[in-house]
Every structure is written in structure tokens, then in C-alpha cells.
C-alpha positions, -999 to +999 in steps of 0.1 A: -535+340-368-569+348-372-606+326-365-607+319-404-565+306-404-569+288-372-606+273-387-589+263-422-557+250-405-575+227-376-597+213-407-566+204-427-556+185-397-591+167-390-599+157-430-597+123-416-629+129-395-663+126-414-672+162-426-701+161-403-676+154-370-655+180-386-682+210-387-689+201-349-656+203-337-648+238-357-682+248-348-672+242-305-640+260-316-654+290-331-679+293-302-654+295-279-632+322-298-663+341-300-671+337-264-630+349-256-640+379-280-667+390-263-650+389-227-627+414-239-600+390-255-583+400-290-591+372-312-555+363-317-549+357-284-580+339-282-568+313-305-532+317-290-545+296-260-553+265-280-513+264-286-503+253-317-528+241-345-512+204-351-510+200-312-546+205-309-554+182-335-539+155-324-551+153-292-586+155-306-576+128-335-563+107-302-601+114-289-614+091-316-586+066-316-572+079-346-532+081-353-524+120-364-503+110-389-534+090-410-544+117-426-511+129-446-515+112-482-544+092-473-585+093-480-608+098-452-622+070-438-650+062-416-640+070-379-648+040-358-659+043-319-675+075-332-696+077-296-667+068-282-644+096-300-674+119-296-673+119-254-636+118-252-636+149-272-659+168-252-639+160-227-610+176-240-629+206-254-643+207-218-603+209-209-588+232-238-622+250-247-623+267-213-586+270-216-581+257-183-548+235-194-532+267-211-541+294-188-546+283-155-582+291-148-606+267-135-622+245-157-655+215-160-648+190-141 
């Protein structure tokens, strides 16, 4: 899968965010693709250490206290405990970003 796939797919899966919630967590994503690239990575295998696109999602949905499933057949909402949402998912980008859960390296503590 390439950056633009995974980008498309992980938006799919986050249209229950507010767009603006949405650009800044595709934004984190493709910096740290970008960043993979640049150390020498092939972008596929860049993305390859998020594990799968829905997975990701939902733990980021669960960040903000929203159920994964909300978005199938539904309209966006507002998100509530956006501050809230906002520092639990840095927290996980912290964790899945530096791709400490997937590969085994060291990451923020």
C-alpha cells in the first residue's frame, strides 16, 4: 500500500472525527512515513508497521472515546472530550508513530 492508500483508507476510518482532528492525525501519520523514508525505509514497509488500517483506527477512535463502529452509515458528529481525545492520541502516536509496539525499538516514554 502506498502513503496516498494508507492516507485515503485511515480517513475513511476517522470521518467521524471533525475534518480539522482528521488533517492532524493524517498529517502526524504522513510525517512519520516521511521520516521512515528518509532513514532508508521503503514506503511500504513504512506503513507496513502501523499493521492493518482499521486496527489503527480504532485505537485512535478509542483515543477520543469514540466506538469504531459509529462511523459505518452514520453522519459525523461533534467528538466530545476533544482535549481529552487529543492527549490520549498523542500518546498512542507517541507509541505506534515511533513504531515502538510493532517493531521493537525504544520508544517516548
Amino acid at each position: 500500500m502506498d502513503r496516498q492508500a494508507f492516507l485515503d483508507a485511515l480517513k475513511e476510518h476517522l470521518k467521524v472525527l471533525e475534518d480539522e482532528e482528521q488533517e492532524d492525525i493524517l498529517d502526524e501519520y504522513l510525517q512519520h512515513i516521511e521520516m521512515k523514508i528518509k532513514d532508508g525505509q521503503e514506503e511500504e514497509e513504512a506503513i507496513k508497521d502501523f499493521g492493518p488500517v482499521q486496527e489503527l483506527a480504532a485505537e485512535i477512535l478509542e483515543a477520543y472515546h469514540v466506538k469504531p463502529d459509529l462511523g459505518q452509515g452514520q453522519e459525523r458528529g461533534k467528538t466530545r472530550g476533544k482535549t481529552r481525545g487529543q492527549k490520549r492520541w498523542r500518546k498512542l502516536v507517541s507509541r505506534t508513530g515511533s513504531f515502538a509496539g510493532r517493531t521493537g525499538s525504544p520508544g517516548p516514554e
